[in-house]
C-alpha positions in Angstrom: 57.6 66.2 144.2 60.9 67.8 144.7 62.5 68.9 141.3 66.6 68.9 140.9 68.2 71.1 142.2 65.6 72.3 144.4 67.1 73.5 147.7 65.5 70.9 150.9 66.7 70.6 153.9 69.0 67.0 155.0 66.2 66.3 157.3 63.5 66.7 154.6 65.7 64.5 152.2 66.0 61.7 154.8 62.2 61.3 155.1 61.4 61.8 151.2 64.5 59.0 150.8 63.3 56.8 153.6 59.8 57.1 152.9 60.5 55.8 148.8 63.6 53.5 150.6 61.1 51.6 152.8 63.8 52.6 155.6 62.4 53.2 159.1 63.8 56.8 160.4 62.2 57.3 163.3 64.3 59.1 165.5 67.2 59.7 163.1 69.9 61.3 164.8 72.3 63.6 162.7 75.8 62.7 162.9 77.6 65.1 161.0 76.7 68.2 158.5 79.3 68.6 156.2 79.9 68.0 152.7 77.3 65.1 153.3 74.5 64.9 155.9 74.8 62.0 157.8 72.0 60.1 160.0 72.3 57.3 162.5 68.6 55.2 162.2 67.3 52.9 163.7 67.9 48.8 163.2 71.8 50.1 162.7 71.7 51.9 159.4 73.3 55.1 158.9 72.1 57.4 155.8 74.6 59.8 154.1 73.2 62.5 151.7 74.8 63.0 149.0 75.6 66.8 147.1 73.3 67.7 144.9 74.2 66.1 141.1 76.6 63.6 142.8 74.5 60.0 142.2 77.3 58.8 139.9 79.9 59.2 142.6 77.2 57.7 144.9 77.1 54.7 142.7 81.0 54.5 142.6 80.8 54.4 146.9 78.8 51.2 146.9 81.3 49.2 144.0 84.2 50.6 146.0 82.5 49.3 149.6 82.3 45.6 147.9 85.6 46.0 145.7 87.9 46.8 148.7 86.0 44.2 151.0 86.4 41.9 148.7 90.3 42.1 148.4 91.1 42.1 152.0 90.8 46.1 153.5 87.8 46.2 156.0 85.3 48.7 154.4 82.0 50.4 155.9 79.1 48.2 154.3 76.3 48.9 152.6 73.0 47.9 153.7 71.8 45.2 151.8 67.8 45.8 152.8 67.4 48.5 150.8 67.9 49.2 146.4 70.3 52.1 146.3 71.2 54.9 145.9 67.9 56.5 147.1 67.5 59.5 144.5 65.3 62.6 146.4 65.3 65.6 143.5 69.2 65.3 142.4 70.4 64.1 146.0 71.3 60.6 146.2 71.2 59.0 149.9 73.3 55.7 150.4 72.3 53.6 153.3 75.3 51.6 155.6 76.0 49.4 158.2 76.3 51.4 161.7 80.1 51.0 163.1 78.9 51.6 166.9 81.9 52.0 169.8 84.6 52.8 167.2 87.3 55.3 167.5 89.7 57.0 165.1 93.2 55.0 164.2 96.3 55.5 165.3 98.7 56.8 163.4 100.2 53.6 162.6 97.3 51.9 162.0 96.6 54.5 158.7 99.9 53.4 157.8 99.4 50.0 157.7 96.2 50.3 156.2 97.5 52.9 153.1 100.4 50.1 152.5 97.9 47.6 151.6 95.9 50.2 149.5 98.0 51.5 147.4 99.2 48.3 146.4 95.7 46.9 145.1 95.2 46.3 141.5 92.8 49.2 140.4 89.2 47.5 139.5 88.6 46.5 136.5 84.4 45.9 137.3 84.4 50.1 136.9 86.5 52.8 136.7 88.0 55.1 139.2 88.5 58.7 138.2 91.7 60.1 138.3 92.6 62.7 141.6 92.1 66.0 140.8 93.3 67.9 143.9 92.4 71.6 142.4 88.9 70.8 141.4 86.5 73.3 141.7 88.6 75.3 144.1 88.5 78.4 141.7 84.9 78.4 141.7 85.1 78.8 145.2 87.1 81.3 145.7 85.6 83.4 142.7 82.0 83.1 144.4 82.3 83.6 148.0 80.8 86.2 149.7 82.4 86.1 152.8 85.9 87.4 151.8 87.2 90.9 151.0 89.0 91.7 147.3 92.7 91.4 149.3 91.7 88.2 150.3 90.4 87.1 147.3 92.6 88.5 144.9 95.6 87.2 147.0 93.7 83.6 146.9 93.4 83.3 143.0 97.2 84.5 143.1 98.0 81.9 145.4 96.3 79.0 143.1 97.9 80.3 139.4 101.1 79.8 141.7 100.4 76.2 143.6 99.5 75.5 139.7 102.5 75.5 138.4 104.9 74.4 141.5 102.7 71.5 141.1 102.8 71.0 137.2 106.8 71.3 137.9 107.0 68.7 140.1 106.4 65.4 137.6 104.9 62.2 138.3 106.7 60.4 141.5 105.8 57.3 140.9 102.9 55.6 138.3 99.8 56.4 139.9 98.0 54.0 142.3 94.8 53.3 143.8 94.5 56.1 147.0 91.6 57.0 149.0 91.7 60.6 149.1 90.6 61.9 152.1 93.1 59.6 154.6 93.0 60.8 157.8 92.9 59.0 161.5 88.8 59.7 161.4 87.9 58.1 158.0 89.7 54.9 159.5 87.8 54.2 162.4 88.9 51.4 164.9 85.8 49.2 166.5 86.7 47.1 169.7 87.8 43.7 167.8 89.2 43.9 164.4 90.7 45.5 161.7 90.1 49.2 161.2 87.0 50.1 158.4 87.6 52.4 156.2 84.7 54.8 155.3 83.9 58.3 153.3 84.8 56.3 150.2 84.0 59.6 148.0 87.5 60.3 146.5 89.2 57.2 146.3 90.4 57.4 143.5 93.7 57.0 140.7 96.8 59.3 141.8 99.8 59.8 143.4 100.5 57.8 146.7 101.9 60.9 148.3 98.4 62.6 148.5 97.2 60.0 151.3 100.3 60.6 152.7 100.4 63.9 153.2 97.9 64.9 155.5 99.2 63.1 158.7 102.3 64.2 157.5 101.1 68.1 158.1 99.1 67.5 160.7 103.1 66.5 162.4 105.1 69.4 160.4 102.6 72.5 160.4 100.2 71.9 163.1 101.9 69.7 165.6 98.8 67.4 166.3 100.9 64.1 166.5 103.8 63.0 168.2 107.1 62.3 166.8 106.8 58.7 168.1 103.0 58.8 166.3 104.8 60.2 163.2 107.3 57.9 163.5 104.8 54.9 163.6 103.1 55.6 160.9 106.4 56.4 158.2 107.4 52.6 159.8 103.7 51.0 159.2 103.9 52.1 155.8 107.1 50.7 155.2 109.5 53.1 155.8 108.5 56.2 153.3 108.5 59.3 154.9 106.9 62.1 152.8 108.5 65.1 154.2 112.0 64.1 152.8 110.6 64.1 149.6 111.4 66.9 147.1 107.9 67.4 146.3 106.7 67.6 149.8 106.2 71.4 150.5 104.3 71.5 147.0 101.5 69.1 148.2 101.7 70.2 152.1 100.6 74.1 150.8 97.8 72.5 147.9 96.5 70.4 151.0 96.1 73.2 153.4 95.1 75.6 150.3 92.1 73.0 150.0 91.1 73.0 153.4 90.7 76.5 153.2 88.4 76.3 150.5 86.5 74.0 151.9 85.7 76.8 154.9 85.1 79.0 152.4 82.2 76.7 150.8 80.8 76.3 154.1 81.3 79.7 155.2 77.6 81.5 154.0 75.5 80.5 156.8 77.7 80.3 160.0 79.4 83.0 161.4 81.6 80.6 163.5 82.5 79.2 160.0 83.2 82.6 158.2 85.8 83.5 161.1 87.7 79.7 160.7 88.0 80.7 157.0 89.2 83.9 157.7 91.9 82.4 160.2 92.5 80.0 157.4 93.2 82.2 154.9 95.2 84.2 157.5 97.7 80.9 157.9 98.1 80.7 154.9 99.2 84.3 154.1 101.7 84.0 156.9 100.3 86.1 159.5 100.0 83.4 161.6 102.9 81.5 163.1 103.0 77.8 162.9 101.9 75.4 164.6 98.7 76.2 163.3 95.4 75.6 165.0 92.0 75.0 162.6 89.3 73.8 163.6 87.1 71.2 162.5 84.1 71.9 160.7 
């Protein structure tokens, strides 16, 4: 019997879920080995592992999945054949409806699709947490083991600072309902329809500008979109460009900050993934000239 916080692998965790889920797994294919583990199955159910401790936020998935379907934004589905969450040790697994022969939006269709989100009354069946965008990023950087004392001493500098540029900012606007993680590949296009929305982890209560800014530095800092793709998706969202706001630059450098802590936390088995960090980190201490290139991971 596995025991909480016991260290398994995502494989072992798919057949102890499956096995208690009644879920066939037979030639599960991994998808993706990230923050979550995710599995295509068979009968077109994808399983996504959760962190360790996180069954809570698994719960809060499945209510958003129904919530959001239910007032008119296309959501990945749960599987309804199966109780969940699936708990293996202190891992929750979620099981969902396969997407198949999807592909990430357009820029404009994130647009359109962030327009009707953020103007959603938040739920009132349960409660959304409110966006913390520095949480858990000192931890990070305090533990890793992949960095030198420069780098790290320049790191924990560089968050006291973001900090305060962004306590100094004030509250734009009252908070709304945002998804938190709103890039082109967590809205996903299928052949016929509207674009489902999935990784349903950090949506959340905050500022409006947070699912806004990642396209937007994807355009400004590394160049990945066209201005006619930028331009498409500051016109499906109804005009708003976020780079002409004051507070722009402040969010832009937390974003990027937090994608290079999320190399770090990835960075202790890989060494492909310890020298993206360490590019990261370079970026961000200006010895590297924009655009930027980062990889995925």
């Amino acid at each position: 019997m596995t025991q909480p916080g016991e260290q398994i692998s995502s494989a072992d965790v798919l057949a102890r879920a499956a096995a208690l889920g009644g879920v066939d797994a037979r030639g599960a294919v991994r998808i993706r080995e990230g923050s979550h583990a995710i599995f295509e199955l068979p009968n077109g159910v994808v399983a996504r592992i959760g962190e360790s401790g996180s069954y809570q936020v698994a719960q809060r998935e499945l209510c958003i999945s129904r919530w959001l379907n239910q007032n008119g934004i296309e959501t990945v589905r749960a599987a309804d054949s199966v109780s969940q969450p699936t708990l293996v040790g202190d891992q929750p697994v979620t099981w969902w409806t396969l997407i198949p022969d999807h592909r990430p939006s357009t820029p404009g269709e994130l647009g359109g699709m962030l327009r009707k989100l953020h103007t959603l009354t938040p739920p009132t069946e349960f409660p959304l947490p409110c966006y913390a965008p520095f949480d858990g990023l000192r931890e990070r950087i305090e533990s890793a083991a992949t960095i030198d004392e420069a780098d790290r001493s320049w790191l924990l500098a560089q968050y006291r600072q973001l900090r305060q540029r962004y306590d100094d900012i004030g509250d734009p606007l009252p908070p709304c309902v945002i998804h938190g993680d709103a890039w082109q590949g967590n809205l996903v296009a299928p052949p016929s329809g509207d674009p489902i929305v999935l990784d349903l982890d950090n949506v959340s209560m905050g500022w409006r500008e947070w699912d806004l800014v990642q396209l937007a530095v994807d355009y400004t800092d590394f160049q990945r979109i066209s201005d006619d793709e930028y331009e498409s998706f500051v016109a499906a969202y109804g005009g708003y460009d976020v780079t002409r706001w004051a507070g722009y630059r402040v969010l832009a450098d937390i974003q990027e900050f937090r994608w290079a802590g999320f190399a770090l936390g990835r960075s202790d088995g890989s060494h492909a993934v310890v020298t993206e960090a360490a590019h990261r980190i370079a970026c961000l201490r200006g010895l590297v000239p924009k655009p930027w290139a980062w990889r995925a991971l």
